[in-house]
N, C-alpha and C positions, 0 to 999 in steps of 0.2 A: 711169198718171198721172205728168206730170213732179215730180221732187221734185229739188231742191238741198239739201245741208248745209253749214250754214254757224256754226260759232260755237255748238254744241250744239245748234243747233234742225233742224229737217227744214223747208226752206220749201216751199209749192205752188205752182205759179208755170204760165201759159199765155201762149202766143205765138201772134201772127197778124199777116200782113200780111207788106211788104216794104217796105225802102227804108232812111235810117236811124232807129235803134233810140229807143223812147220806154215810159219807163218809168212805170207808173204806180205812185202811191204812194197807198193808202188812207189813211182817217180812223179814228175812234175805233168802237167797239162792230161794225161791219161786216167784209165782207172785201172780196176782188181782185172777186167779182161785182157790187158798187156799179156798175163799171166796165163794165157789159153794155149799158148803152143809147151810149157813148161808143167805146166801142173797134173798133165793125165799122165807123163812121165815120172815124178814124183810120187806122183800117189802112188805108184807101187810100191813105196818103201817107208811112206809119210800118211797120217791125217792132214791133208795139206787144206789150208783156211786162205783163202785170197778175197779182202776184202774193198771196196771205195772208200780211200781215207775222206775225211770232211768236205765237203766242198766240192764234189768231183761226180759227177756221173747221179748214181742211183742215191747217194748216200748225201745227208742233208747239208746245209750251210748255214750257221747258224750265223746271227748279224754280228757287225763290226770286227776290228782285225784280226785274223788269226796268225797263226805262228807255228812255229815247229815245236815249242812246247807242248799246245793242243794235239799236236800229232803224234810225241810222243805218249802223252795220255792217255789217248785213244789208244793207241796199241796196247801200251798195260790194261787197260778198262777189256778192249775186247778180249784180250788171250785170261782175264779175270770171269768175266763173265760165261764163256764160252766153257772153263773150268780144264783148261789146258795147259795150265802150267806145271814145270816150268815148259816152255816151246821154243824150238830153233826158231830163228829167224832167218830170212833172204830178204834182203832191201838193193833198188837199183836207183842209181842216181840219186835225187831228194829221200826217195827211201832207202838208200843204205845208210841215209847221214840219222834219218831216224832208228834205224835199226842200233846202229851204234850208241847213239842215247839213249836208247833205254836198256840196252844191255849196259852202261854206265853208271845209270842213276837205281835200276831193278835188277840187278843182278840174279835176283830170287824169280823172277820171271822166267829166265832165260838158259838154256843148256848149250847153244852157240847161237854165233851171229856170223852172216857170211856177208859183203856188202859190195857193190860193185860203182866204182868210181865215185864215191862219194861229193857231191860239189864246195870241198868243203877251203876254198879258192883264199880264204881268210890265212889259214895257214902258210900260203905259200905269199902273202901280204908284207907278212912277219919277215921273211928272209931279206937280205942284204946280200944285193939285189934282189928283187921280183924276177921272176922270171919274163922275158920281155914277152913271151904271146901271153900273159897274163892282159898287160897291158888294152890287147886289142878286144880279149875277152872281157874285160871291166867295160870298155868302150860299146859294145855288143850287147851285152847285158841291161845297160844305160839307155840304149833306143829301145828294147823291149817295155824297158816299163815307158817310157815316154809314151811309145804308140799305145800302150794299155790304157795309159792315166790321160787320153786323148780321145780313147773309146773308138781307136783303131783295132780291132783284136787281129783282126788279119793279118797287117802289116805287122803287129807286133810276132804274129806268128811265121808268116814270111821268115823275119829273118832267125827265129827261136832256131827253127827247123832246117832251112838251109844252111845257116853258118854257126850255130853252138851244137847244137845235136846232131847238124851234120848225116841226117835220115840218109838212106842212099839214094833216092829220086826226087829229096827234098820235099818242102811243103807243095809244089806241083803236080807229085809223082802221086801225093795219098788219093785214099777214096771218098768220093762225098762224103761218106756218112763218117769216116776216120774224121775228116776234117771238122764237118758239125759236131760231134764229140769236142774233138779239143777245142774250140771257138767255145762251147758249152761251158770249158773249164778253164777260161782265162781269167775269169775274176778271180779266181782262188791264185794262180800264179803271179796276179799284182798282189796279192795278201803277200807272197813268199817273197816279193822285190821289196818290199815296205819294213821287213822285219830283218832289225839288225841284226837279229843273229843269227839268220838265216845260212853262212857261210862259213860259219865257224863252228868249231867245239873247244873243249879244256880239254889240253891232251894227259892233263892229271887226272881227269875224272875217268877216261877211257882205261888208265891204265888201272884203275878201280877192281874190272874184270877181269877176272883169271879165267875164263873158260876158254872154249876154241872158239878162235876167228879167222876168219878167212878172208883175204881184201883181195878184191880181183879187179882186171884194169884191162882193156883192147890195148893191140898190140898195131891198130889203127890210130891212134888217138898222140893228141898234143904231150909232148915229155911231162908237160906237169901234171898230167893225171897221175901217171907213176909215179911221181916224186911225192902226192897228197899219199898217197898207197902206201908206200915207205916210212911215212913219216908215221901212218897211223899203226903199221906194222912194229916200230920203233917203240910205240908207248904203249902199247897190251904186251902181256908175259906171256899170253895164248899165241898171238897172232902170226901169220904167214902169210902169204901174194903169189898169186899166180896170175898171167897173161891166160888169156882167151885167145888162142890164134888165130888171125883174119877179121878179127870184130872191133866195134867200136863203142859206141856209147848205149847200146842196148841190145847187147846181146840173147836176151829171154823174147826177142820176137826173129833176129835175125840166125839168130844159130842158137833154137831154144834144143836140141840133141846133147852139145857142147855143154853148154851152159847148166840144165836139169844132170849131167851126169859129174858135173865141179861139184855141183850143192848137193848131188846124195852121194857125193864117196866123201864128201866131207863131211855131212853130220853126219854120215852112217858110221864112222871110222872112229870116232870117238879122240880122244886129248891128240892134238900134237904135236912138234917139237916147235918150241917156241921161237920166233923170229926167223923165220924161214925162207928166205926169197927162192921162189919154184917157176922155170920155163914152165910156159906153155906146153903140153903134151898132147 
C-alpha cells in the first residue's frame, strides 16, 4: 500500500488517472474512500490523489491534539512529496476549509481550489446579528463533543449524522461497516471540536490567492451555508459559487456525476471571471 510520512504521521494516499494532478481533500469522521464514486470520473481528465488525512481510517494518528494546521501541512508535505506541484485541489466540508488554507498560506502549491460548504460557522459569528439557525447549530455541535468527551461515540454520532449532516437515512440508515469506520474516526473529530480555530479562517489571507476558485454550496442546506460561500467568494479576486442542485452537505457520495463534472469543467477551464455567483445548472 502506498504510504507518505509526513510531520509524524504515516498518510495513505492512492492515485489514478493522468494529466494534471488534482488532489482530493476529505471531510470530517470519513476518509480518502468518500472519494470512490468521484474519482474514476475525474481521472479521466486528472492524476487524481485521494488520500486519509491524519487520524482517520488507513493513515496514522500521531499523540496529543491535532488541528487543522497539521492538516493543512499534510497536504502541502504530500502534493511535495508525491512531486505534483503545483495541484488543483477539491475539499468537502472540513476539507474544503483545508483546501482553502493552503491555497492561502502555499499559493506556490496550488493552480485552483474548488471547496464545497466549508464549516467555516466562525464567519457568520462575526455578523450583527448571527444568523439565528446558527444558534441551534452551535447548540448541536456542543452535545457532539460532550457525547465524545463522555466516550459516547455513537450518541455523539447519532446526532452528527442525523441533525448537522443531515445523511438522508441518517446515522440508522448507514451500513455496519460505514458505521464502524466513522465510530473508528471519532477521536480525530473530538481533536477538530477542541481546536479553536477549527471554524474559522482570515479572510485576508484567503484573499492572498489569485488563482481560480470555485465555492459550491446544496441548494438543500441551511441559508447560512451560502451566506459562508459568499462571503468567502467576496475575499478571493479568483473566486465564483455555484449551487449543486438537489444536494446537501456531501454531495461527492450523493450525486458524485454532478459534483465530479463542477470540479473538471472547473479546473479544466482554466482563470475565471472573478466574483461570480452561478445557478445551479
Amino acid at each position: 500500500m502506498p504510504f507518505t510520512d509526513v510531520d509524524g504521521a504515516r498518510l495513505f494516499f492512492e492515485r489514478q488517472g493522468a494529466g494534471e494532478p488534482l488532489l482530493l481533500v476529505h471531510g470530517s469522521w470519513v476518509d480518502g474512500r468518500v472519494w470512490d464514486g468521484v474519482a474514476p470520473l475525474l481521472s479521466r481528465s486528472f492524476e487524481v490523489v485521494a488520500y486519509d488525512r491524519r487520524g482517520h481510517s488507513r493513515s496514522s494518528c500521531p499523540p496529543g491534539q491535532g488541528s487543522i494546521r497539521d492538516d493543512v501541512g499534510d497536504a502541502a508535505a504530500l502534493i511535495e512529496s508525491l512531486g505534483v506541484a503545483p495541484a488543483h485541489l477539491a475539499g468537502a466540508s472540513w476539507g474544503g476549509s483545508i483546501a482553502l488554507r493552503l491555497a492561502a498560506t502555499r499559493p506556490d502549491l496550488v493552480r485552483s481550489v474548488s471547496a464545497h460548504e466549508p464549516p467555516l460557522f466562525d464567519l457568520l459569528d462575526a455578523e450583527k446579528p448571527p444568523p439565528p439557525e446558527l444558534t441551534e447549530l452551535h447548540a448541536l455541535l456542543a452535545t457532539v463533543a460532550a457525547r465524545l468527551e463522555a466516550g459516547n461515540p455513537e450518541g455523539a454520532a447519532c446526532v452528527y449524522f442525523d441533525r448537522i449532516a443531515a445523511t438522508p437515512d441518517g446515522w440508522a440508515g448507514l451500513g455496519d461497516e460505514t458505521r464502524s469506520l466513522l465510530l473508528a474516526n471519532a477521536p480525530t473529530y473530538l481533536d477538530q471540536c477542541r481546536d479553536p480555530e477549527a471554524l474559522g479562517v482570515d479572510l485576508g489571507e484567503l484573499a492572498a490567492f489569485a488563482g481560480p476558485a470555485l465555492l459550491t454550496h446544496g441548494d438543500r442546506r441551511p441559508p447560512f451555508f451560502k451566506r459562508i460561500v459568499e462571503m468567502v467568494v467576496a475575499a478571493m479576486p479568483g473566486a465564483r459559487s455555484e449551487a449543486i442542485p438537489g444536494s446537501a452537505h456531501d454531495p461527492q457520495t450523493t450525486h458524485p456525476g454532478i459534483y465530479a463534472r463542477r470540479i473538471e469543467g472547473f479546473a479544466a477551464s482554466g482563470p475565471q471571471e472573478p466574483g461570480a455567483i452561478v445557478a445551479g445548472r
